[in-house]
C-alpha positions as CSV (number, residue, x, y, z in Angstrom):
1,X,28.5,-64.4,93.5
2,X,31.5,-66.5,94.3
3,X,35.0,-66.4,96.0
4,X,38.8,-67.2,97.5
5,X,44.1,-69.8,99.4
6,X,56.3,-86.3,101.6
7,X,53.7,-89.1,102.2
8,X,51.8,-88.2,105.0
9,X,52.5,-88.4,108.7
10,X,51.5,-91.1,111.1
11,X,50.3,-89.0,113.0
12,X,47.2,-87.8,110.4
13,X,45.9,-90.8,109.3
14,X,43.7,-90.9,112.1
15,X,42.8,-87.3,110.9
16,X,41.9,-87.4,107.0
17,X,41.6,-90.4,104.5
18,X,41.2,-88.7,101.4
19,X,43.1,-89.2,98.2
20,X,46.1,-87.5,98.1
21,X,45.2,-85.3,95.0
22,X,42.7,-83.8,97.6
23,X,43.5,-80.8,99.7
24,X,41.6,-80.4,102.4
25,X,43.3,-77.6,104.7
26,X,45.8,-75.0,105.3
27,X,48.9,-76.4,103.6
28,X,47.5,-79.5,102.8
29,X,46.5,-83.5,104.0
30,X,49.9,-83.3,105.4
31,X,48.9,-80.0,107.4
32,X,52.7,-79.5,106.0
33,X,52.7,-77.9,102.6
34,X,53.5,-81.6,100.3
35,X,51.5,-82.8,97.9
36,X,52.2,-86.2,95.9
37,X,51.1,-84.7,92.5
38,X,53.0,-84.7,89.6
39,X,53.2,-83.1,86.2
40,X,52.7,-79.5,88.1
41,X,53.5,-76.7,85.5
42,X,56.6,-74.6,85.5
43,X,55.8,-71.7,83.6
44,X,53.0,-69.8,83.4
45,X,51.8,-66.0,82.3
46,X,48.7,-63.9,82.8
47,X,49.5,-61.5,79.9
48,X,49.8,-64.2,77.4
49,X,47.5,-67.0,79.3
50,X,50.1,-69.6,79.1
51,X,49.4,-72.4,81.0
52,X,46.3,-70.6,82.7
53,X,43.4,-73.1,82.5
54,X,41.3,-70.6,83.6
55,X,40.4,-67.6,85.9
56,X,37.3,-66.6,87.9
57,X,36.7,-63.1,89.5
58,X,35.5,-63.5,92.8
59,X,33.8,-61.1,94.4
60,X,34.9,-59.6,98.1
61,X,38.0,-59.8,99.3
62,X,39.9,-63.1,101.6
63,X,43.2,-64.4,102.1
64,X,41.7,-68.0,102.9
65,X,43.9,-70.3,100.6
66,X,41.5,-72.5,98.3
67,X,40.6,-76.5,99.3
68,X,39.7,-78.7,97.2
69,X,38.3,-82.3,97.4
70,X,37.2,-84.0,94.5
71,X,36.1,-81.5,91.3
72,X,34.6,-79.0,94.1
73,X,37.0,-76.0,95.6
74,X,36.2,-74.4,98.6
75,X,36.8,-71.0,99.7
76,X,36.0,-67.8,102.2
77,X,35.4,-64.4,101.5
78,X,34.4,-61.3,103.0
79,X,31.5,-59.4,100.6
80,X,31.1,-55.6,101.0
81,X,27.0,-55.1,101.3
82,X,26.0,-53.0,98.3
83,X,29.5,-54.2,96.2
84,X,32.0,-51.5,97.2
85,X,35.1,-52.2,99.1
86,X,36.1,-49.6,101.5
87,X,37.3,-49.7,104.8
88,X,34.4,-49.4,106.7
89,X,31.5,-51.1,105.3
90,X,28.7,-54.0,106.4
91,X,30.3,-57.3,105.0
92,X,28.4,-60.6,104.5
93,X,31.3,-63.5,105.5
94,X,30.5,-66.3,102.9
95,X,31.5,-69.5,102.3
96,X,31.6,-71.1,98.4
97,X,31.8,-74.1,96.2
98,X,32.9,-73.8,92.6
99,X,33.7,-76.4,90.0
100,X,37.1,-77.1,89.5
101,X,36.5,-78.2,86.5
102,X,35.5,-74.1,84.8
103,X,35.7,-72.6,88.1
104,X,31.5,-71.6,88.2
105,X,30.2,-71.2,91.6
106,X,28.1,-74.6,92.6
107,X,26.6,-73.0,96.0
108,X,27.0,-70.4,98.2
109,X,26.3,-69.7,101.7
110,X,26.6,-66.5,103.9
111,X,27.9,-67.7,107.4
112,X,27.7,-64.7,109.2
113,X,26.9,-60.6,108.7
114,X,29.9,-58.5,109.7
115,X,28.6,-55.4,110.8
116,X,31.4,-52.5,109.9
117,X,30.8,-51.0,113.5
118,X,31.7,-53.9,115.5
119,X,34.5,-55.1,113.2
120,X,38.0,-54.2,114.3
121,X,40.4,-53.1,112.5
122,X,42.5,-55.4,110.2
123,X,46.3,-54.8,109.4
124,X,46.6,-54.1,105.2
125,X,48.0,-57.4,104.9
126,X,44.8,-59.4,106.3
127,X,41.3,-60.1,105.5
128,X,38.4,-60.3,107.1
129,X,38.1,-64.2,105.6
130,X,42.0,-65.5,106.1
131,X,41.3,-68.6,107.9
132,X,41.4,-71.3,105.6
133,X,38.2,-74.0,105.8
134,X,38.5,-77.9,106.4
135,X,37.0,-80.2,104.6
136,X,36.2,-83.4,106.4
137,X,33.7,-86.1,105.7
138,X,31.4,-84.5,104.0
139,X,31.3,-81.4,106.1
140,X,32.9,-78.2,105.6
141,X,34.6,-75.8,108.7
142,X,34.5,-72.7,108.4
143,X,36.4,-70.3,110.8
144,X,36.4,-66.2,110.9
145,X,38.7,-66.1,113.9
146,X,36.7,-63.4,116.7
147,X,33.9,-63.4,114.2
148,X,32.8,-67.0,114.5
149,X,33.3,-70.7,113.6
150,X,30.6,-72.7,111.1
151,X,30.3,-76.3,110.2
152,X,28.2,-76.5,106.4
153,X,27.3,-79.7,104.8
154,X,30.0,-79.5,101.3
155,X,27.2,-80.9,99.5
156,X,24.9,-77.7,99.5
157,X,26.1,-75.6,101.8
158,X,23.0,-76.0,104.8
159,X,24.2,-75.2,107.8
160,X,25.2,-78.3,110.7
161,X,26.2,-75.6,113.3
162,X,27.5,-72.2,114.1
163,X,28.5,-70.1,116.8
164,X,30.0,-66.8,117.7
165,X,30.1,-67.5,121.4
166,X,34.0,-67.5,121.6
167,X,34.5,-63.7,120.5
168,X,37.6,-62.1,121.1
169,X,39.4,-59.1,120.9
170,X,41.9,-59.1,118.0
171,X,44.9,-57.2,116.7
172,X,45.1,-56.8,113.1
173,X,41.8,-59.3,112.8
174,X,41.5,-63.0,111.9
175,X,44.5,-65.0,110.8
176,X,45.0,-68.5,112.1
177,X,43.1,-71.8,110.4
178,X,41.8,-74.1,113.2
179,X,42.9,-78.0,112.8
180,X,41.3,-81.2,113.3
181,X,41.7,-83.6,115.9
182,X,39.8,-86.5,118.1
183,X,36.5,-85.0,117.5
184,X,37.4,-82.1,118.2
185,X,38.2,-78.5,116.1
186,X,40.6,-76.6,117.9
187,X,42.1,-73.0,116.8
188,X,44.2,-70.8,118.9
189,X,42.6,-67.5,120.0
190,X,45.6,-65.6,120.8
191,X,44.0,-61.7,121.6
192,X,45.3,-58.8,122.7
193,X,45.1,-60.0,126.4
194,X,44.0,-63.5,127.6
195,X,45.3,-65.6,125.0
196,X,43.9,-68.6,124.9
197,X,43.4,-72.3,122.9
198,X,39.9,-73.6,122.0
199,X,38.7,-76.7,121.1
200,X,34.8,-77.2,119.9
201,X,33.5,-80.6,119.6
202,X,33.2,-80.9,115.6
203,X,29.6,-82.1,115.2
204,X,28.1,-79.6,117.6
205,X,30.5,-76.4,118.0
206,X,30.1,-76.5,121.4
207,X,33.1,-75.9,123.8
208,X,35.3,-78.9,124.8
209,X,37.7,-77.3,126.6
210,X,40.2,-74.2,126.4
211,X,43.9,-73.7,127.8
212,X,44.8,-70.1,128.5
213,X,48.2,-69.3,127.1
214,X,50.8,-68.0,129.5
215,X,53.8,-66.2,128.6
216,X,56.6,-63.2,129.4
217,X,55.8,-61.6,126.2
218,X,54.5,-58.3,126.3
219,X,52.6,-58.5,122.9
220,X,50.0,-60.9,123.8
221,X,48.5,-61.3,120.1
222,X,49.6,-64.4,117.1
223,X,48.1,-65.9,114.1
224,X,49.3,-69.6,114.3
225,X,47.3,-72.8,112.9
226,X,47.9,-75.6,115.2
227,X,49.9,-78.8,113.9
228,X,48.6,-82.3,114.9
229,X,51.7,-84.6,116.1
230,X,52.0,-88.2,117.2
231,X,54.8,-88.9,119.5
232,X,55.2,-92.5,121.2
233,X,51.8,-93.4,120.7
234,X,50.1,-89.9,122.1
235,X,49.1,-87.2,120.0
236,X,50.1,-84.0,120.3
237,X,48.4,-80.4,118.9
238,X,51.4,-78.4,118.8
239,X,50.3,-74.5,119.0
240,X,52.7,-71.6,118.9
241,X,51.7,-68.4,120.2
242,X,53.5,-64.9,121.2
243,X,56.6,-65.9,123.5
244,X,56.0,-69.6,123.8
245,X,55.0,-73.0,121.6
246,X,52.7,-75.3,123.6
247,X,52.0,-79.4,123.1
248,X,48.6,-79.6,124.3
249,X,46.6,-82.8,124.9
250,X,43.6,-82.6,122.1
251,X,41.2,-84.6,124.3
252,X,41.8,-82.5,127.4
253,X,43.5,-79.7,126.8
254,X,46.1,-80.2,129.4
255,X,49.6,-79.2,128.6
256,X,52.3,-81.8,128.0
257,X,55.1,-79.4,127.3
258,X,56.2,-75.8,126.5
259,X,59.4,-73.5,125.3
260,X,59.8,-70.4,126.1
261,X,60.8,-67.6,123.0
262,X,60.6,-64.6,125.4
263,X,59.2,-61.8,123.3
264,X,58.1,-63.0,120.0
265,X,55.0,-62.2,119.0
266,X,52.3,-62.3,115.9
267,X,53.6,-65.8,115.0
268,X,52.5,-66.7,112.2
269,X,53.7,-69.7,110.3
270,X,52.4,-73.1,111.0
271,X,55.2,-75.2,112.4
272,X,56.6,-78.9,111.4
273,X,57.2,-82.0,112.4
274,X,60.2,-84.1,111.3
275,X,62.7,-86.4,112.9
276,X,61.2,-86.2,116.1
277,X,61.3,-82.1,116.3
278,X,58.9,-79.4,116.0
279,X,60.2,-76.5,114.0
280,X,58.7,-73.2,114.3
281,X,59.4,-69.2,113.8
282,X,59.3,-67.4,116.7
283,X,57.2,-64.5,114.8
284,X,58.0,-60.4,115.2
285,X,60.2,-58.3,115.5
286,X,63.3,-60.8,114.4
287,X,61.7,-64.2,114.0
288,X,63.7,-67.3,115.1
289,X,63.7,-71.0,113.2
290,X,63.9,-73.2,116.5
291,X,64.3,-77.0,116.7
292,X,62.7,-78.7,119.6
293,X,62.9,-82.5,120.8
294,X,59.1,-83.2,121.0
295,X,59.7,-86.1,123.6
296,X,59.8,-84.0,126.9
297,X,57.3,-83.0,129.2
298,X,57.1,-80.0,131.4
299,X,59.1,-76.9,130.7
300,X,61.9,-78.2,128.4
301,X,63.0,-74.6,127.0
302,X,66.7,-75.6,128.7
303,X,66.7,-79.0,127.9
304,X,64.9,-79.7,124.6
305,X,66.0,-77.2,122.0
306,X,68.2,-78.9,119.2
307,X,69.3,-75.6,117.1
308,X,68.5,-72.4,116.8
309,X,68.8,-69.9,113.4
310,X,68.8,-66.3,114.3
311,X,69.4,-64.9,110.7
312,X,66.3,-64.9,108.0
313,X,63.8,-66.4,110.1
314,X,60.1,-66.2,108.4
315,X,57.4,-64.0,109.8
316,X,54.8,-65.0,107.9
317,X,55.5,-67.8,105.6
318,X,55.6,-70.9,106.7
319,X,58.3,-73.8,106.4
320,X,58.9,-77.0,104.0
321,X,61.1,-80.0,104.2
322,X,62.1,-82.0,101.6
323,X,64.6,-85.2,102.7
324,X,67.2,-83.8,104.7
325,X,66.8,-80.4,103.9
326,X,64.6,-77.5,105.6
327,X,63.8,-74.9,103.5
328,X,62.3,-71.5,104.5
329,X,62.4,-67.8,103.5
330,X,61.9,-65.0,105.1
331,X,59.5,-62.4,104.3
332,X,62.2,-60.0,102.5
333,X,62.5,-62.7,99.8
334,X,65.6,-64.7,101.4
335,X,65.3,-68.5,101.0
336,X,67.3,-70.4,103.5
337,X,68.2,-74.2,103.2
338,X,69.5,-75.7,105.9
339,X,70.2,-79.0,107.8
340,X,67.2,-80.0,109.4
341,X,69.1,-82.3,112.0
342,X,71.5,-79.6,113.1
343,X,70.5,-76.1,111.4
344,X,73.7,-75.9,109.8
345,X,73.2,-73.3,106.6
346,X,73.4,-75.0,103.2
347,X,72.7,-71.3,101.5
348,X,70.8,-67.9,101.6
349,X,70.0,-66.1,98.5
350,X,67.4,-63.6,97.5
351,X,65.0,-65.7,95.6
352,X,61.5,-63.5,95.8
353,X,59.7,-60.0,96.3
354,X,58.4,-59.4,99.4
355,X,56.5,-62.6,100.2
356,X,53.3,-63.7,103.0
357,X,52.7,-66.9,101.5
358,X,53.4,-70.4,102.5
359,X,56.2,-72.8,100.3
360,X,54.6,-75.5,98.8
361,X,57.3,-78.9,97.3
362,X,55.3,-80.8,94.7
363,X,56.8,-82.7,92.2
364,X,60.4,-82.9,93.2
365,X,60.2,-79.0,93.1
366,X,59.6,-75.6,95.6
367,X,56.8,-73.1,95.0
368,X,56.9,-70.0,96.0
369,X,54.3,-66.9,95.6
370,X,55.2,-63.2,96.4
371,X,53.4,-60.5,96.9
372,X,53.5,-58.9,93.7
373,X,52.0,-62.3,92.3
374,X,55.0,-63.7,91.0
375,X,55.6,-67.7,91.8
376,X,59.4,-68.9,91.4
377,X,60.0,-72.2,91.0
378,X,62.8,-73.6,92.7
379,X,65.0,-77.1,92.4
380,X,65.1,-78.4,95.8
381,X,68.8,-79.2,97.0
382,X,72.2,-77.9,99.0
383,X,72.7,-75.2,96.2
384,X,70.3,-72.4,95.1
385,X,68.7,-73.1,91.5
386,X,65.9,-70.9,90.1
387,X,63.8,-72.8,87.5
388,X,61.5,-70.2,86.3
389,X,59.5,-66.8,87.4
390,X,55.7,-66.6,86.5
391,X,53.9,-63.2,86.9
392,X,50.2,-63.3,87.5
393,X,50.4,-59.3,87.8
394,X,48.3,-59.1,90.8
395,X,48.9,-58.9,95.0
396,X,48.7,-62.1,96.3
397,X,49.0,-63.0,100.0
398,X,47.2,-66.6,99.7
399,X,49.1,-69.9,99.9
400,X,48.7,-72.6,96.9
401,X,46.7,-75.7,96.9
402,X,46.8,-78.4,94.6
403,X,44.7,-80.0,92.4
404,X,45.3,-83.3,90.5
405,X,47.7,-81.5,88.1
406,X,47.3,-78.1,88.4
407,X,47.9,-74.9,90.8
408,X,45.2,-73.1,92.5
409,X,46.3,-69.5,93.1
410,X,44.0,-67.2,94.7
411,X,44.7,-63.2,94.1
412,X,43.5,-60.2,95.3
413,X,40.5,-60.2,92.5
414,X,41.1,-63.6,91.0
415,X,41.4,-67.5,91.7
416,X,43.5,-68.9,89.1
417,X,43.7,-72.8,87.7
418,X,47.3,-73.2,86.8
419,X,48.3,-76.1,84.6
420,X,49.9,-77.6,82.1
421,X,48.0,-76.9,78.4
């Protein structure tokens, strides 16, 4: 049984020092969804099998995006005891290794037993296996959100640690990957009430330290991964949650700075880093793209924010820049590209269906997959430019990854290898 979703900044090389075919986390070595390959395909098609190097059929179900280091992929999943999916059912949360190579399953390790009377609900876009693992010197992190963190060895799958000694109370169930930093694992545990930040020390999973998020917004709940930042010389874990975006101190926890966003809530995309800003979406009901100077300290929600976009903000997937250009789209299919120093709109046009998943740029070109499974290639630049639609023909909420040449798609039933035959 087997399962599931720029060069890079200064501030991650002291993080990962992997090849850069290798893609080790949610959105990438760059935490920011670029990848150095080239020779990506840009067409492909289920019905006819163009381009598909091949599929596997996991089962269970996760939104976890794929990594991959190596020829090994990585992935989550949520397994129904007894093999039926239903809504409530005892689930086994599992961890695998495939071969890249065919895509057969290498090892695989249950994590933790998911008993169907104390799971909580999940909303019909989630999972109960959407956090997407690390890979990191050998070891592989494994995070279920409210259900519990695991470090694995990535050679066999033995277990190094695990706890579920930071439970929670969720709404709509586990989203958010954690990130790694200083020694430390950190993930943001933003609950129905007391929202909070932890860090674990990454060779023990015990606790290091953990900020409690404080914020006007009524709708205490969000689904953000943390983004790792250097600015002069200190580094920054930058973690959006509902109604405010905190720099944290990964060592200590302590806060550097914050913005206040009033009332957004269920954040979800992972925010960036370029020319000296963070840029983030301020999450439901009418998300926000915000600019901020990452240079202040204190509360600089007056003084610090560079632009603001009101109009096609995403709520779910997350952003890309390529050169001078930020591209994002919003979960209606829009794609934006703006001015990344100023916000000032180079065009909106309906590129995609309905769409959760993150853009990836790759080879001098945009990827985007909807919902319906349908990616869309697009030419980066000031003016809109559709390369190509490829259908899959299956719901797909996971992000890509990248390996040497090829695609990694997960679906609802399927993990794809997409490449060029």
């Amino acid at each position: 049984m087997f399962t599931r979703s720029l060069a890079c900044f200064t501030a991650l090389s002291c993080v990962l020092s992997l090849h850069a075919e290798d893609w080790t986390e949610f959105r990438g070595p760059t935490q920011q969804g670029q990848s150095q390959a080239e020779g990506l395909p840009v067409e492909w098609n289920a019905v006819e099998g163009k381009n598909v190097v091949w599929k596997v059929s996991p089962p269970g179900v996760g939104w976890s995006s794929p990594v991959v280091v190596g020829d090994r992929i990585y992935l989550t999943s949520a397994v129904p005891v007894g093999g039926e999916e239903k809504p409530v059912v005892d689930r086994s949360l599992c961890a695998f290794c495939l071969s890249a190579m065919d895509g057969k399953v290498i090892w695989e390790q249950e994590v933790f037993p998911q008993l169907a009377a104390n799971a909580p609900n999940i909303h019909r876009k989630n999972s109960h296996a959407s956090p997407t693992p690390i890979y990191h010197e050998g070891r592989l992190y494994v995070h279920f959100g409210h259900q519990g963190t695991a470090c694995l060895n990535a050679e066999d799958g033995a277990f190094v640690w695990s706890t579920r000694d930071f439970s929670y109370t969720p709404v709509h169930g586990n989203g958010g990957s954690p990130v790694l930093v200083d020694g430390c694992l950190v993930f943001n545990a933003d609950a129905e009430s007391d929202p909070a930040v932890i860090a674990l020390d990454a060779n023990t999973g015990r606790l290091r330290w953990k900020f409690m998020r404080v914020s006007e917004a009524k709708k205490k709940f969000s689904f953000c991964t943390p983004l790792v930042i250097e600015v002069k010389g200190q580094r920054q874990v930058i973690t959006p949650g509902s109604g405010v975006v905190n720099a944290l101190n990964p060592m200590t926890g302590a806060e550097i700075w914050k913005v206040r966003y009033d009332q957004g809530y269920s954040v979800v995309p992972r925010p960036l880093f370029v020319q000296g800003m963070v840029i983030l979406s301020t999450g439901y009901d009418k998300a926000r793209v915000m600019a901020i100077r990452a240079d202040g300290v204190g509360d600089v929600t007056d003084s610090h924010v560079a632009w603001t976009l009101d109009k096609y903000g995403p709520n779910n997937p997350s952003m890309v820049v390529v050169g001078s250009e930020l591209y994002f789209v919003a979960d209606n299919g829009i794609l934006t590209c703006a001015d990344v120093k100023t916000g000032a709109v180079h065009y909106q046009e309906r590129c995609t269906g309905p769409i959760s998943a993150s853009i990836l740029h790759a080879d001098g070109r945009l990827y985007l997959q909807d919902e319906k499974g349908v990616g869309y290639v697009v030419k980066p630049g000031k003016s809109y430019a559709l390369l190509h639609t490829n259908d899959l023909g299956e719901r797909s909420l996971a992000s890509y990854a990248v390996f040497q040449k090829d695609l990694l798609i997960r679906t609802e039933k399927s993990l794809w290898r997409i490449g060029q035959k």
